[in-house]
C-alpha positions in Angstrom: 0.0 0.0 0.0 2.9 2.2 0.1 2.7 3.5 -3.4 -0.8 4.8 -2.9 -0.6 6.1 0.5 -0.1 9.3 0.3 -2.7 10.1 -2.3 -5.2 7.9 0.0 -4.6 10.5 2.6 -5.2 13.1 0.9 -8.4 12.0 0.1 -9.1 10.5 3.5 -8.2 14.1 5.2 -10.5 15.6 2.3 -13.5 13.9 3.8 -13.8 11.7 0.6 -14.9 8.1 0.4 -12.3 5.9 -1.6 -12.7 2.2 -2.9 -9.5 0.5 -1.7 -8.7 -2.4 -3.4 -6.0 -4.7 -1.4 -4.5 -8.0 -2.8 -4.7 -10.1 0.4 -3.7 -13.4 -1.2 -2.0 -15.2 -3.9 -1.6 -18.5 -6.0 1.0 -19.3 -8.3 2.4 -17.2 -10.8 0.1 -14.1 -9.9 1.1 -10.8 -11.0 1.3 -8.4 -7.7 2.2 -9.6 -3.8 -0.1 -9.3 -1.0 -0.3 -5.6 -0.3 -0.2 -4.4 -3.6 -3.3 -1.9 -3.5 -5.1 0.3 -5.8 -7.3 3.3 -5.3 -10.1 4.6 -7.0 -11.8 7.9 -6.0 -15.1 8.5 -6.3 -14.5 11.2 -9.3 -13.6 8.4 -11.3 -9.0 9.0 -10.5 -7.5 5.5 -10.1 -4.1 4.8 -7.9 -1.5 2.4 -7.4 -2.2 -1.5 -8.6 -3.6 -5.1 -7.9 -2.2 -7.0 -10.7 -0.3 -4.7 -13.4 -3.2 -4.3 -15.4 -4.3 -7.8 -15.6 -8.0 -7.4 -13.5 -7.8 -3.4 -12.8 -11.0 -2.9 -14.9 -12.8 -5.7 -12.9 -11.5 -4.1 -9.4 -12.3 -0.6 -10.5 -15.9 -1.5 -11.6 -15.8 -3.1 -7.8 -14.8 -0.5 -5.9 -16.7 2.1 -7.7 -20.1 -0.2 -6.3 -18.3 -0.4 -3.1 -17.9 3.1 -2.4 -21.9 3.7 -3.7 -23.1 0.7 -1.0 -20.8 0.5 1.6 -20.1 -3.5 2.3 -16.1 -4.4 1.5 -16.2 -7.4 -0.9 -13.6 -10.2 -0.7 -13.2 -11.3 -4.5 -11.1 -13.9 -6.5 -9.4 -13.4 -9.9 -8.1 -16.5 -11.4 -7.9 -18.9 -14.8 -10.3 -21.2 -13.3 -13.3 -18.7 -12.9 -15.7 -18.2 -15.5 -15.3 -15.1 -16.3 -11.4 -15.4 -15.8 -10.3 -13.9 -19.0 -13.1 -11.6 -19.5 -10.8 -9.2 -16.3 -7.4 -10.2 -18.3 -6.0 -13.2 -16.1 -4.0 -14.9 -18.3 -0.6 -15.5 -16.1 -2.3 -18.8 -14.4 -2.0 -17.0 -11.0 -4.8 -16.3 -8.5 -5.9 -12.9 -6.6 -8.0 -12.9 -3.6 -8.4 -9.2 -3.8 -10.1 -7.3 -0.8 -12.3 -4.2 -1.8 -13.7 -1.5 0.7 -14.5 1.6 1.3 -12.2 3.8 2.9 -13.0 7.3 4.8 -12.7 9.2 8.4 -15.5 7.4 9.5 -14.9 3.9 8.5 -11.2 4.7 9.2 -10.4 6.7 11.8 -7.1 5.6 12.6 -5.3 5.8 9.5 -4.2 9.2 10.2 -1.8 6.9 12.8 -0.9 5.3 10.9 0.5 7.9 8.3 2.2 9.1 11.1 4.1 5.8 11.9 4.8 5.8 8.3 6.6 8.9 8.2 8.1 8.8 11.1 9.7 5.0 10.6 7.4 4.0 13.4 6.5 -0.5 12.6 3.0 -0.9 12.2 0.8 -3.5 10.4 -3.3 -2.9 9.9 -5.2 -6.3 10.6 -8.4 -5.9 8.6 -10.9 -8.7 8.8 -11.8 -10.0 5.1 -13.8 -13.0 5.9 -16.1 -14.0 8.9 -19.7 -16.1 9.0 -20.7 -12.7 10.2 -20.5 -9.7 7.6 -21.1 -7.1 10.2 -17.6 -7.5 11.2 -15.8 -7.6 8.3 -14.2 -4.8 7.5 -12.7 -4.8 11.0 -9.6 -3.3 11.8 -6.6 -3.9 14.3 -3.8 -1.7 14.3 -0.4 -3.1 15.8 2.3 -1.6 16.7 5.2 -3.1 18.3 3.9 -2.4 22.2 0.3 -1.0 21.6 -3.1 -1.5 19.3 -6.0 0.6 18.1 -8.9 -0.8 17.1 -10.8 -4.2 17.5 -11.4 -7.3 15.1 -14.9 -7.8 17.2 -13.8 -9.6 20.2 -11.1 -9.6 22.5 -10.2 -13.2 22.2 -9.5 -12.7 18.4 -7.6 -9.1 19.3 -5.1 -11.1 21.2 -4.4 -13.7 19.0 -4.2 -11.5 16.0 -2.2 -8.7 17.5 0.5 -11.7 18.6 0.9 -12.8 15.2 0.5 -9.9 13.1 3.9 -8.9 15.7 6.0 -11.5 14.3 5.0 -10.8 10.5 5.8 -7.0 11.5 9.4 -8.2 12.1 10.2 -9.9 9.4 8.3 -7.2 7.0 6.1 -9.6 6.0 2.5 -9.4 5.1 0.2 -12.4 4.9 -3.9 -13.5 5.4 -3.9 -15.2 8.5 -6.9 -17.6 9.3 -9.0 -18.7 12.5 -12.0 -19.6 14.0 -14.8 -17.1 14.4 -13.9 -15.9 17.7 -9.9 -16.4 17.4 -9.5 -19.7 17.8 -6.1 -20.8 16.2 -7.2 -24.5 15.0 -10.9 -23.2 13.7 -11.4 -21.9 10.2 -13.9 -19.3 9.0 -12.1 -15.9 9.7 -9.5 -14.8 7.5 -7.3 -11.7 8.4 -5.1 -9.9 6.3 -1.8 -8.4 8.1 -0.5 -5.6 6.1 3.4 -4.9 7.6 4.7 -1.3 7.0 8.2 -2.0 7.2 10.8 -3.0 5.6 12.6 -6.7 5.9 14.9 -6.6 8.4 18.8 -7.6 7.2 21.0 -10.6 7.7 24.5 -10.0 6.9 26.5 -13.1 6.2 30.6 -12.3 6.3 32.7 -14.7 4.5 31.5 -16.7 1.1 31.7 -20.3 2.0 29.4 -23.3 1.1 27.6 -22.4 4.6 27.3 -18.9 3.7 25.2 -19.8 0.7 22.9 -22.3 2.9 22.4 -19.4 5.5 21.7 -17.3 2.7 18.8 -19.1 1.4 17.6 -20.0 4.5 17.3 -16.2 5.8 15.7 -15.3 2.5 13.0 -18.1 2.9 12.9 -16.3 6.6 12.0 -13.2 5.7 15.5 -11.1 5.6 17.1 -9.4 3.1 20.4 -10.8 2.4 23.9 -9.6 2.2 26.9 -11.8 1.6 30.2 -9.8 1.9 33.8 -11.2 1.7 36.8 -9.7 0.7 37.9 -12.4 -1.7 36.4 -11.4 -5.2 36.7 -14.4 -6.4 34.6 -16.3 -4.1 32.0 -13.4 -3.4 30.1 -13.5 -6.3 26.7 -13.5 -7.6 26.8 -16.7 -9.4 28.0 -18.4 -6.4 25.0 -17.0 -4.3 22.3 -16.9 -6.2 19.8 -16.3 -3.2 21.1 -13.4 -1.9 20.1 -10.2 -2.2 23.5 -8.2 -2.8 26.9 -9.9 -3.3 29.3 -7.2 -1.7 33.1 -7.4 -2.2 35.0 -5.6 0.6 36.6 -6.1 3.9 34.1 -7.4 6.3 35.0 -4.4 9.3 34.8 -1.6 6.3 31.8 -2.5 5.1 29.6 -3.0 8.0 31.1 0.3 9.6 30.3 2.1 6.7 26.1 0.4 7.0 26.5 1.2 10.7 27.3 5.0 10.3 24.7 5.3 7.0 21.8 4.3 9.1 21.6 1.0 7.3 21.4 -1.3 10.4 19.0 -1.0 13.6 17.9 -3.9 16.3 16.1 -6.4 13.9 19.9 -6.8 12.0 21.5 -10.0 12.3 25.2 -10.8 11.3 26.8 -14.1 11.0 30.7 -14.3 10.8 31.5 -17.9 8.6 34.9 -16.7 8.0 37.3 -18.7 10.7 40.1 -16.2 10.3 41.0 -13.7 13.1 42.0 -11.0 10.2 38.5 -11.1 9.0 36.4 -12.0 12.5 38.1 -9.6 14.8 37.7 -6.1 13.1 34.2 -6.8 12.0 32.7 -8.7 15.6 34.5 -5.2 17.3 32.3 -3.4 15.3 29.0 -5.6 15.4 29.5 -6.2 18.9 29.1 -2.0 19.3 26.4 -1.6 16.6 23.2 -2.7 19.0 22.6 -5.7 16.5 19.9 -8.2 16.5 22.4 -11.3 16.7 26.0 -11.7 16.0 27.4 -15.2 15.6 30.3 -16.4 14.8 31.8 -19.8 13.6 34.2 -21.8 15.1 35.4 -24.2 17.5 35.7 -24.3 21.0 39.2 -23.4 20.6 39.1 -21.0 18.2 36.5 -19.2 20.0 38.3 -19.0 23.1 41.4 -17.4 20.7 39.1 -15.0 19.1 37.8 -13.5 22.7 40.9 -13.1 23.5 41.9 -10.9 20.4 38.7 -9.1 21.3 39.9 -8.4 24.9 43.4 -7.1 23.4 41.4 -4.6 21.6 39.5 -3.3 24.4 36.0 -5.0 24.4 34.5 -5.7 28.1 32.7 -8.6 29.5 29.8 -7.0 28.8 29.9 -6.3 25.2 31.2 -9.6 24.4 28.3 -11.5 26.1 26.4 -10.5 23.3 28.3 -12.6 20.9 26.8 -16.2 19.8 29.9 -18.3 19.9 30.3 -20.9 18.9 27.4 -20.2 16.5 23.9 -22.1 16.8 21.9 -24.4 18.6 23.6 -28.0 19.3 20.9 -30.1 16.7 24.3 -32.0 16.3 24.2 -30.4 12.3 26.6 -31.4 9.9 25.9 -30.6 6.4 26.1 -26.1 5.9 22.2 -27.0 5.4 21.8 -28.4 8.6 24.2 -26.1 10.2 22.2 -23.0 9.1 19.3 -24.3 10.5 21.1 -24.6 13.7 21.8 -20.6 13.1 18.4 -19.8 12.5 16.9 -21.7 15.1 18.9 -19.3 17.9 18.4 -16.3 15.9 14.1 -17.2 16.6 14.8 -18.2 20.0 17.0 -15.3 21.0 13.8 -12.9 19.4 11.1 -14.6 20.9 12.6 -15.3 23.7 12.6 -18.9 23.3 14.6 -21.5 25.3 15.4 -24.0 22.6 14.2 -27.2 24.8 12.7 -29.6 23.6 8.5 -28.5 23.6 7.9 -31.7 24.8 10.2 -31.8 27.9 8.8 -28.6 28.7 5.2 -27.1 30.3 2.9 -24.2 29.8 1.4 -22.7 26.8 3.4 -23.2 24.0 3.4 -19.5 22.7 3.5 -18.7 25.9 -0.2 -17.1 26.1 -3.2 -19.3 27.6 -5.8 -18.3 25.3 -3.6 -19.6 22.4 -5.5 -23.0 22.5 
């Protein structure tokens, strides 16, 4: 919704009624991802996009009816309808596209959420698109990180929604999320769509080994954009790491200094340091051990751990700062291919998030998401 949110203000703080039309789910090789959104005023002026011009004219014809009658309409676009290639839907994909009217009244928070925007404030809107009862949908749920606006029609379903949407909201991810009428996590009949303002957070993987490339494709299927940086062109290269986002060549300390100082980093960052040589691991851990990172790992043995914080004492890092390095990296899931081994990464990346303990969930008691009402 980015790309149309400024010209949806302006017509929400005109007093004008919009028809917002929100791709909340998709199926194959559809055109747009969920949050793509187009707007179309009630003079006729269209914003924005749901599928790159493949079923605008059937959304626009929607949300021209919508804004005239008031009731949000939850529609699919696909080759298997009917009337599939009358709207243009060729590609073989499938859009669930959400359509409703948007104004002060019917909105009254997204003034808010502007502000959060602007501001670089996470936020997600939970709307509800489907639910046995059509009074309700059209529901919002605004969550921010420590706080929510709004309700979804009962608190039971509040709770659980607000919990989840959080841990779409950092990984910047949105997505339909589905329950039971009331919230329950095992029922079906309610579908919400979380749409995340904020970007992906980072994973920054130093040295271009076979693990690096397993972490990398394992971070991207996580939600993070990825960086793989060595300073070794002949190893850091794109071919070599197809999933990552960026192939950087430069010394590891350099290079995350320079994303440090340009604002490039914050608390959701994680860094993993594959490279196994002090020249490499010591400049760059000084400097993500200072940064106010997510996680910083590094790799290593036992032995080579206990050499490497002592090269980071002889540089002046404390106790204190050094607790904050994972080392040796990774949960003990006694791994041994990269594959396995990055799983092992990832798994105390979640846990050091969340919070998580990394037992066993059968050797331990309580709720298992650590809420009682998540039955």
């Amino acid at each position: 919704m980015l790309d149309v949110l400024e010209e949806l203000h302006a017509r929400w703080s005109a007093g004008e009624t919009v028809g917002l039309g929100t791709v909340v789910d998709t199926f194959r090789s559809a055109p747009r991802q969920p949050g793509a959104a187009m707007v179309v005023a009630a003079d006729g002026t269209v914003s924005g996009s749901v599928s790159g011009g493949c079923v605008e004219g059937a959304v626009y014809e929607l949300a021209q009816r919508v804004i005239t009658d008031g009731d949000p309409v939850l529609q699919r676009y696909g080759v298997s309808d009917d009337d599939a290639f009358a709207v243009g839907l060729t590609c073989g994909g499938i859009l669930h596209v959400f359509v409703e009217p948007v104004d002060r009244q019917r909105f009254p928070e997204f003034g808010d959420l502007v502000t959060s925007v602007h501001n670089r404030q996470p936020v997600t809107v939970a709307t509800l698109v489907e639910h046995p009862d059509p009074e309700r949908v059209g529901a919002r749920l605004m969550v921010w990180p420590n706080e929510t606006a709004g309700s979804l029609g009962s608190a039971r379903m509040d709770d659980a929604v607000a919990d989840d949407a959080r841990g779409l909201l950092a990984s910047g991810r949105s997505a339909s999320l589905h329950y039971g009428p009331d919230g329950q996590r095992r029922g079906e009949g309610a579908s919400v769509f979380v749409n995340s303002f904020e970007p992906p957070p980072r994973m920054i993987v130093f040295g271009a080994i076979d693990f690096a490339r397993a972490m990398a494709r394992l971070g991207g299927y996580l939600g993070y954009r990825v960086t793989v940086c060595d300073a070794r062109a002949v190893f850091a290269t794109p071919q070599r790491f197809p999933e990552a986002d960026e192939v950087v060549v430069d010394w590891p300390h350099r290079y995350l200094r320079a994303e440090v100082d340009a604002g490039r980093t914050d608390e959701r960052t994680v860094v993993t340091v594959l490279t196994h040589d002090p020249k490499f691991d010591v400049p760059v851990l000084e400097v993500a051990l200072r940064a106010k990172l997510g996680y910083v790992g590094a790799m290593g043995s036992r032995r080579t751990h206990d050499d490497r914080l002592a090269r980071l004492r002889e540089v002046g890092m404390t106790d204190a700062e050094l607790a904050a390095l994972a080392s040796p990296i990774g949960l003990d899931l006694g791994a041994r291919t990269p594959e396995e081994t990055a799983v092992s990464i990832a798994a105390e990346m979640i846990a050091q998030r969340w919070g998580g303990t990394g037992v066993p969930l059968a050797a331990a008691d309580g709720p298992i998401h650590g809420s009682p009402d998540r039955a």
